[in-house]
Backbone as CSV, one residue per row, in Angstrom:
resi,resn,N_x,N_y,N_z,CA_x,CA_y,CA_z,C_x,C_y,C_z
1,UNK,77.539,-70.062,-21.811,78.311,-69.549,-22.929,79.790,-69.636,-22.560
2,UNK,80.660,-70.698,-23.301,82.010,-70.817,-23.050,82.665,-69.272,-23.283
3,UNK,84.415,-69.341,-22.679,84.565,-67.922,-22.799,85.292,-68.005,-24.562
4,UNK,85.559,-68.757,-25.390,85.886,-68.724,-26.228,84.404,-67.996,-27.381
5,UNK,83.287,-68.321,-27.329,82.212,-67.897,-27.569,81.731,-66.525,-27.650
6,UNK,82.541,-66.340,-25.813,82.063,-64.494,-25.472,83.114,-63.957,-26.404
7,UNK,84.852,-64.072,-26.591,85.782,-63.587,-27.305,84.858,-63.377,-29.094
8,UNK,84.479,-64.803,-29.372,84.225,-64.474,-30.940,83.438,-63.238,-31.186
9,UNK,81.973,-63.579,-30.333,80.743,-62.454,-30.535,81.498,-61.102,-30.343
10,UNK,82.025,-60.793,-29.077,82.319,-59.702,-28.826,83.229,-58.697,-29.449
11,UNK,84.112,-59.712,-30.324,85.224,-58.666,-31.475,85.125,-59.478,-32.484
12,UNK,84.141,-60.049,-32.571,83.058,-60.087,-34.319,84.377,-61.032,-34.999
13,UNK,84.681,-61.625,-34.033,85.882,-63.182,-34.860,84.976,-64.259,-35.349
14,UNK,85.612,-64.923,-36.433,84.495,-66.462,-36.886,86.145,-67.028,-36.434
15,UNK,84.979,-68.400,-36.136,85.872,-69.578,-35.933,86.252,-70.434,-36.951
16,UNK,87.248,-69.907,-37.041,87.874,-71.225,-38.177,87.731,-72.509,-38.043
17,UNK,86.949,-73.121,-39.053,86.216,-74.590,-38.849,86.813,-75.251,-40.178
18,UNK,87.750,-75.586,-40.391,87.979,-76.617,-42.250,87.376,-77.751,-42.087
19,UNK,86.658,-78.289,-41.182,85.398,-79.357,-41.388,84.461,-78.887,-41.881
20,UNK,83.958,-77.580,-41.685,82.346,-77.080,-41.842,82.253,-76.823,-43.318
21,UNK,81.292,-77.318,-43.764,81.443,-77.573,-45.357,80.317,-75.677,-45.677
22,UNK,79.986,-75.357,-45.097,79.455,-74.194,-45.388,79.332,-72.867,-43.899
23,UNK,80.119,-71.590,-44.033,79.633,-70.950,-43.219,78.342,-70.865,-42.460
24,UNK,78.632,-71.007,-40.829,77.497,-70.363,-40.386,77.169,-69.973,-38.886
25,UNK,76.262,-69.190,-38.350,76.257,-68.746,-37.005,75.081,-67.843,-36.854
26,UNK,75.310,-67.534,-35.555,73.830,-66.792,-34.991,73.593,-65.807,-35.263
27,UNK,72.122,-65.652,-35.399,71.429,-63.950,-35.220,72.520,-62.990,-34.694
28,UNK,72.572,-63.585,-33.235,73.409,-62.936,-32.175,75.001,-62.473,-32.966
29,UNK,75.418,-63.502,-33.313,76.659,-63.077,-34.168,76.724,-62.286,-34.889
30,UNK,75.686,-62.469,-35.772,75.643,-61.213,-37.066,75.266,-60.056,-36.747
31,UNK,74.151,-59.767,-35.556,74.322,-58.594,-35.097,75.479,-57.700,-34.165
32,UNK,76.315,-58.501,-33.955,77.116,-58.278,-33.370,78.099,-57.317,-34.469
33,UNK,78.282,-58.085,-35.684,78.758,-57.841,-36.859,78.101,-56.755,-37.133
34,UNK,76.986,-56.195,-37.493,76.327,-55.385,-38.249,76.822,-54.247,-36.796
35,UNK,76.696,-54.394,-35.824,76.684,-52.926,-34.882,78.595,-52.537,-35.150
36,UNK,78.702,-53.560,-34.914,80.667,-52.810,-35.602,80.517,-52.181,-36.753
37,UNK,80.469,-52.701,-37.968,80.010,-52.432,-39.074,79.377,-50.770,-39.377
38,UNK,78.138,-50.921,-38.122,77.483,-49.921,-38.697,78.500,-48.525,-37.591
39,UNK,79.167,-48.394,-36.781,80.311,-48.128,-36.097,81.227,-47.807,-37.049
40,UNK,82.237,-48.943,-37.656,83.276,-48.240,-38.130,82.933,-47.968,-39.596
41,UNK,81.950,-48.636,-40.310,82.479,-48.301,-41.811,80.638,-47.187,-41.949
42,UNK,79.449,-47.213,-41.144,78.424,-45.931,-41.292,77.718,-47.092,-42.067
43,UNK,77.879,-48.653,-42.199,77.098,-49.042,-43.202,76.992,-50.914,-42.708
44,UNK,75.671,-51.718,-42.463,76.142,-52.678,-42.086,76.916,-53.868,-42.910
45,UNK,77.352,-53.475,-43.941,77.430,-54.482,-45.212,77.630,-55.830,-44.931
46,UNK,76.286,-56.371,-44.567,75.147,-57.341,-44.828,74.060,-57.689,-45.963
47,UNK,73.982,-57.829,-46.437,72.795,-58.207,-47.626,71.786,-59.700,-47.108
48,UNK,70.908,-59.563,-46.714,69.606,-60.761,-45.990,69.231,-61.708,-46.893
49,UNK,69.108,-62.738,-47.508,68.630,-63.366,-48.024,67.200,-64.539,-47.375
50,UNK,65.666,-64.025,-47.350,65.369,-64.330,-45.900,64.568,-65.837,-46.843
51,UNK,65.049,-65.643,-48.228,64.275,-67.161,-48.764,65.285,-68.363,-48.609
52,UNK,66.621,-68.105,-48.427,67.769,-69.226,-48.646,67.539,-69.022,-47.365
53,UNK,67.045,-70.811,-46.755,67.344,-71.586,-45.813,67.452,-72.809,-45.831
54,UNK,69.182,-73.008,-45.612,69.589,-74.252,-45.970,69.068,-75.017,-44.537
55,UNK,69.183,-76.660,-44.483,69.222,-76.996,-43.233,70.508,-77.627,-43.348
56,UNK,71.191,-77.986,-42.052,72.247,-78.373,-41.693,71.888,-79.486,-41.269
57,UNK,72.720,-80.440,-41.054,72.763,-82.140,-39.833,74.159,-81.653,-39.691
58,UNK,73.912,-81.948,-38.529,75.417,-82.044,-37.455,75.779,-83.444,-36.708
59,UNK,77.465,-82.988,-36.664,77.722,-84.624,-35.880,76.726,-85.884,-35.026
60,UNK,76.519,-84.756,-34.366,75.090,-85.260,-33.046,73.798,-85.954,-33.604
61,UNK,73.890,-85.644,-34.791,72.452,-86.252,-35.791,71.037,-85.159,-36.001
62,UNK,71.641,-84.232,-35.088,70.871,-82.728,-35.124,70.505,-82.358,-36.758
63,UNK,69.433,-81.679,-36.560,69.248,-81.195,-37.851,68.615,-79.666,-37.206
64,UNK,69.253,-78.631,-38.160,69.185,-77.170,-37.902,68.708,-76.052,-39.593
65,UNK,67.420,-75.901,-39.337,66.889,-75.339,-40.253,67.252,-73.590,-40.177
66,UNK,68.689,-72.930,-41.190,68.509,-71.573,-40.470,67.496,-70.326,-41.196
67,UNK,67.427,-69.399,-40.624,66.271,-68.103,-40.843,66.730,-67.180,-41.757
68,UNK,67.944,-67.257,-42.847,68.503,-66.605,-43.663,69.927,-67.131,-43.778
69,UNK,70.015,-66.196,-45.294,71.398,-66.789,-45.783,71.874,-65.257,-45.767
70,UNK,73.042,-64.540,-45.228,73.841,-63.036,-45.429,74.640,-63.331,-46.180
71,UNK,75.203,-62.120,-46.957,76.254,-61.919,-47.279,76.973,-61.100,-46.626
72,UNK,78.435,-61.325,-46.357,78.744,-60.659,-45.506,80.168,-59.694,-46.378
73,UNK,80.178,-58.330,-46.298,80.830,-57.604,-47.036,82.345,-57.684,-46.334
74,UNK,83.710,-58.329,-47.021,84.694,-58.417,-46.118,85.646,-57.638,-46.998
75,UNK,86.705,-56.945,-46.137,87.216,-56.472,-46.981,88.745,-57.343,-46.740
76,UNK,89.837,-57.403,-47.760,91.416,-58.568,-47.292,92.244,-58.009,-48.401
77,UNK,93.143,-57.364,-47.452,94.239,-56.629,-48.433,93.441,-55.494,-49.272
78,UNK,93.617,-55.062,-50.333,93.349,-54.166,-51.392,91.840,-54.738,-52.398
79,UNK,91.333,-55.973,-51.721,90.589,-56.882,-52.168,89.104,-56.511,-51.663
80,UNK,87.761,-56.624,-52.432,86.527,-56.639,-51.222,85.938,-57.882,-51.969
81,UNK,84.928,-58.779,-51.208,84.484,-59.748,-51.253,83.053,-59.843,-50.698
82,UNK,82.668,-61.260,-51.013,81.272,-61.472,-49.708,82.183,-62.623,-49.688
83,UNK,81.475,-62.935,-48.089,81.605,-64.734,-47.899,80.046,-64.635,-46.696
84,UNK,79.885,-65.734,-47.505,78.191,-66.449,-47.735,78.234,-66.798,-46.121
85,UNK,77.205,-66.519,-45.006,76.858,-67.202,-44.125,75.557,-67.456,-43.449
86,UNK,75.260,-68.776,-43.171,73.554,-69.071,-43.261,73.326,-68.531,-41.790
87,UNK,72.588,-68.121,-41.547,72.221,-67.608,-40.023,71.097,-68.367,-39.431
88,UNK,71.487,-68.907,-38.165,70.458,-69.994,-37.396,70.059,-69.474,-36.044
89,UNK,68.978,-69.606,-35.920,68.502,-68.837,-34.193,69.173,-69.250,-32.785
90,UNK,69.765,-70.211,-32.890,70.473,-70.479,-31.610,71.117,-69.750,-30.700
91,UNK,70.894,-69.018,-29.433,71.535,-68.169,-29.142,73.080,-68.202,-29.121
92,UNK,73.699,-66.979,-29.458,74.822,-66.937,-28.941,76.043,-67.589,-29.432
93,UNK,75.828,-68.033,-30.448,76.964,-69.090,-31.362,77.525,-67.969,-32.457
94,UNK,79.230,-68.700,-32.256,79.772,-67.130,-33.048,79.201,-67.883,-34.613
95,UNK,80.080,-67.629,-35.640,80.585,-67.528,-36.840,81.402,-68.704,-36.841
96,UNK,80.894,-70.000,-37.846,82.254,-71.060,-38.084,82.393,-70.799,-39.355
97,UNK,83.763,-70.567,-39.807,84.181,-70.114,-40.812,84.664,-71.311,-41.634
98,UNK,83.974,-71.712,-42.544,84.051,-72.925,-43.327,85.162,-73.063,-44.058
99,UNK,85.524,-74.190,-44.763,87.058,-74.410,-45.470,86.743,-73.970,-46.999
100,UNK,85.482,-74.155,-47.274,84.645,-72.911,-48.955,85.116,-71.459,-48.489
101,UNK,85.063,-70.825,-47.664,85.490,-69.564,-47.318,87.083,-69.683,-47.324
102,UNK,87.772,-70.608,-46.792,89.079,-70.548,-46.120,89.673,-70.825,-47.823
103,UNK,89.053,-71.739,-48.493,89.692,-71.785,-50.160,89.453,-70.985,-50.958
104,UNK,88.728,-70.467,-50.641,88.048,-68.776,-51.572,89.210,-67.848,-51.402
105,UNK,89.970,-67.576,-50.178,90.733,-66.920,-49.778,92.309,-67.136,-50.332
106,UNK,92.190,-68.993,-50.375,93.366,-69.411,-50.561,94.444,-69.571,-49.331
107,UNK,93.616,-70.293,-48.515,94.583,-69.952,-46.848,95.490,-70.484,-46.600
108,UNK,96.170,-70.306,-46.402,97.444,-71.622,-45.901,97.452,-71.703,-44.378
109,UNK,97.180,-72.108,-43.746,97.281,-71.903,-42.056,98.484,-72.939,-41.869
110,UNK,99.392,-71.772,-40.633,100.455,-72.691,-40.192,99.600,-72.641,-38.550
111,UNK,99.714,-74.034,-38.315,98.874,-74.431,-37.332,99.609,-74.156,-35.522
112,UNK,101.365,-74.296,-36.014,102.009,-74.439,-34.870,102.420,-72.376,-34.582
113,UNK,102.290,-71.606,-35.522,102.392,-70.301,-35.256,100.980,-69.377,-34.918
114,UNK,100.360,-70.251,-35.229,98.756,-69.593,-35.385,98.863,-68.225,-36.627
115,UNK,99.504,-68.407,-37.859,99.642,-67.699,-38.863,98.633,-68.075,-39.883
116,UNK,98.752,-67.406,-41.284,98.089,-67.333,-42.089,98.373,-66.868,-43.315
117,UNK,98.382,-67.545,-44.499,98.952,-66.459,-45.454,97.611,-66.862,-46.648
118,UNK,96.652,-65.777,-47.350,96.039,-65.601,-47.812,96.619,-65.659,-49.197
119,UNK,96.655,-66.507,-49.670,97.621,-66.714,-51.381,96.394,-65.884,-52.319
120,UNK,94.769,-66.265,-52.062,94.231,-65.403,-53.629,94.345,-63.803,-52.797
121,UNK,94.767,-62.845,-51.926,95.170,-62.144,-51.718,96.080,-61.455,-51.607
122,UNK,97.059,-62.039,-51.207,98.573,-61.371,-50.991,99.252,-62.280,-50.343
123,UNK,99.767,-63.286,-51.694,100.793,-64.206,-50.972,102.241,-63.758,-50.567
124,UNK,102.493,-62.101,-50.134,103.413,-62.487,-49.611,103.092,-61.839,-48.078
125,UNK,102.012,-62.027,-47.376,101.354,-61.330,-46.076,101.480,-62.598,-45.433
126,UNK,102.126,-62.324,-44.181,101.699,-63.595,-43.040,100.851,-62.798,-42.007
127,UNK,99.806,-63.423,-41.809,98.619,-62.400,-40.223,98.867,-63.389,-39.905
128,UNK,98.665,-62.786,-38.566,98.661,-63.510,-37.337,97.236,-63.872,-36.718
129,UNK,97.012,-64.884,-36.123,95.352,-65.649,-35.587,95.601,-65.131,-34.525
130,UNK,93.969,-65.270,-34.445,94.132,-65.236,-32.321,93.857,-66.658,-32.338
131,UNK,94.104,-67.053,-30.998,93.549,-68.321,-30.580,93.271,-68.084,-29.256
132,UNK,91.972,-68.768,-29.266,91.021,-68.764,-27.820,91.631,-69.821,-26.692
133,UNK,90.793,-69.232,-25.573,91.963,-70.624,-24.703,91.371,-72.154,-24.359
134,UNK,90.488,-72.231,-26.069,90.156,-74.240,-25.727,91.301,-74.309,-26.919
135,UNK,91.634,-73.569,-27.763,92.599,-73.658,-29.053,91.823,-73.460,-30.285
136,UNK,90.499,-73.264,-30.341,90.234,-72.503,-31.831,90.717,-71.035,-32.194
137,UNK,91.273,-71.327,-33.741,91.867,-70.104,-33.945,90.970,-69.261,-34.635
138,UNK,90.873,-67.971,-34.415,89.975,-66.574,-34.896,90.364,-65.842,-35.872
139,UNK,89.543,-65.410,-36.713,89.939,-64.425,-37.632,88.888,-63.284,-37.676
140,UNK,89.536,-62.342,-38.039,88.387,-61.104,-37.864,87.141,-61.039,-38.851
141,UNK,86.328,-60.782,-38.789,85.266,-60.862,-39.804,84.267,-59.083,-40.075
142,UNK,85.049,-58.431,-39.436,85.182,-56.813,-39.823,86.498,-56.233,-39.890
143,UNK,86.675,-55.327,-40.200,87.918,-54.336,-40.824,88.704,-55.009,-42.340
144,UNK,89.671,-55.131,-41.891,90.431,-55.728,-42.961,91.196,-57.151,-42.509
145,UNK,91.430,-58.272,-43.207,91.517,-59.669,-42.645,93.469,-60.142,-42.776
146,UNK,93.889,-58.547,-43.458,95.147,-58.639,-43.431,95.631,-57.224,-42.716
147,UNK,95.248,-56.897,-41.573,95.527,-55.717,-40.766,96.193,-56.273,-39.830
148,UNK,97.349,-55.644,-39.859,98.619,-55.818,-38.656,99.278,-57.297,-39.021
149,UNK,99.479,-57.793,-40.714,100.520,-58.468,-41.424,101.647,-57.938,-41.700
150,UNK,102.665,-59.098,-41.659,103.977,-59.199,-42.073,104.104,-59.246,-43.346
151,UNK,104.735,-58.616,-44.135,105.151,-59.013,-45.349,106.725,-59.621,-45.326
152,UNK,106.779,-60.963,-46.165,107.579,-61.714,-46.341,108.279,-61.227,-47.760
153,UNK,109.413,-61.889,-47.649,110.396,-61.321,-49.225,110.055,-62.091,-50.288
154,UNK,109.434,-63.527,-50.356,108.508,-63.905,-51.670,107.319,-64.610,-51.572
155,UNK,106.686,-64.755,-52.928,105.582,-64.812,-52.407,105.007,-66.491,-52.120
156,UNK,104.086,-66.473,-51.424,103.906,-68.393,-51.180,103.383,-68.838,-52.288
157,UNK,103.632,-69.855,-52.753,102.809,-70.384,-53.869,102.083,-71.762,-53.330
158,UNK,102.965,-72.446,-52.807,102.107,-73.645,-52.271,103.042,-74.620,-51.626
159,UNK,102.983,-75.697,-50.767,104.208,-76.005,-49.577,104.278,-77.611,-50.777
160,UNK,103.995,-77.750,-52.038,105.466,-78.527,-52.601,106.403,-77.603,-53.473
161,UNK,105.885,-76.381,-53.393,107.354,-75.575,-54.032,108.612,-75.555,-53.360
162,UNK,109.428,-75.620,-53.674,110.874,-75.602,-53.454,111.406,-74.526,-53.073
């Protein structure tokens, strides 16, 4: 288990993936999720879906049948949401946080600050990423996804505005 791996599971980060055409990650992950969960908010807000199992093919030519589809209860800014993630038995694999999630949000990622500004939330919030030390950047996937943001003086609309 790389140490970027132990960081995600252990403070319940998904990995930001804008290749991955659909959220997804381990048992292990989501329970990881649900024991915070059931910790800070008394509730795991998870919802199981144990008939949706999509399969995946991966680069490698792999094909990965997973054991449920969650919803996962997030809360961003003044906002609450689900974002959809299929859960696969593999041990130990965090959360890849797909670019359907990252456009749901409306993300703008500045790649060279490891920032973020959530436009269908609060375009005028910049959060800050973590980044692990191979360089994937993290976002939290409990509490709130704009906790410990900057607010900027207007708001982003999109990088051909003027």
């Amino acid at each position: 288990m790389s140490l970027v791996t132990t960081q995600a599971m252990e403070q319940c980060m998904g990995i930001i993936d804008s290749g991955a055409t659909a959220s997804l990650g381990s048992i292990d992950a989501m329970e990881s999720i649900v024991k915070k969960n059931i910790a800070q908010k008394g509730d795991s807000r998870i919802e199981l879906d144990l008939e949706k199992r999509p399969t995946f093919k991966f680069g490698n030519g792999l094909t990965k049948t997973c054991v449920s589809t969650a919803q996962l209860k997030v809360d961003a800014g003044n906002h609450r949401g689900n974002m959809e993630v299929h859960v696969h038995d593999t041990p130990q694999q965090p959360i890849l946080v797909s670019r359907k999630a990252l456009r749901s949000l409306g993300a703008v990622i500045d790649f060279e600050r490891n920032q973020v500004i959530y436009r269908h939330v609060d375009p005028k919030m910049v959060v800050n990423l973590m980044e692990a030390e191979n360089g994937h950047l993290l976002m939290p996937l409990t509490g709130n996804l704009t906790a410990g943001g900057v607010p900027r003086e207007t708001a982003f609309q999109s990088l051909s505005d003027e």
